[in-house]
Structures are given as structure tokens and as C-alpha cells.
C-alpha positions, 0 to 999 in steps of 0.5 A: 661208201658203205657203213657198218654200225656195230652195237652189242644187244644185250639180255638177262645175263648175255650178249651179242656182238653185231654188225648191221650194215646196208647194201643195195636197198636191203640191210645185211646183219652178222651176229657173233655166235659160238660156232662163227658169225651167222648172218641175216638179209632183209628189206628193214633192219630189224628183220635182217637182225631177227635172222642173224638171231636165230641161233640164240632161240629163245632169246631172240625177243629180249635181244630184239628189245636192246637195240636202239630205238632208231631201228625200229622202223619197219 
């Protein structure tokens, strides 16, 4: 059974709506944005949500910094 874990990062004055979920030993992640959702793949969590980030440039980093402490592992 797959399990998706959703959680909103938030920073100065915004936020986003995302999805993280594992399959197959990578971790796949969908962020909201206003043009759809985008959608990042990587080994760690984390990096699977920098790629899903991209969109919001310049925000990245200070979304990055809201996510739970349990997904920091890298």
C-alpha cells in the first residue's frame, strides 16, 4: 500500500500545498501551483520537493525551511 503524506510549507506571507509520497525506493512530490501541479522525483524527500519547488524561484529555500524536521534526512 502506498502512502501519500500531504502537508502545506509555508513563507513570508504564502504557501503551498504538497504531496509527498514513495514509490519503488524513490520519493515522488506534487506541489500546487497556479499553472497545475508540478512534479519532482528523487532518491531523498527533500530533494524530490526542491524539484517540485521549482516554479516558486526564490522561494524555494524558505519553503524548504517549513517542512517537518522528519524529512531531513539525506
Amino acid at each position: 500500500m502506498t502512502r501519500v503524506r500531504s502537508m502545506r510549507l509555508v513563507c513570508s506571507g504564502s504557501w503551498v500545498d504538497v504531496r509527498l509520497t514513495q514509490l519503488n525506493g524513490r520519493w515522488l512530490a506534487s506541489a500546487d501551483t497556479p499553472d497545475g501541479p508540478s512534479l519532482g522525483v528523487a532518491w531523498f524527500p527533500l530533494d524530490a520537493l526542491e524539484f517540485a519547488l521549482e516554479p516558486f524561484d526564490g522561494f524555494v529555500d524558505e519553503l524548504l525551511a517549513s517542512a517537518p524536521a522528519d524529512l531531513a534526512w539525506r
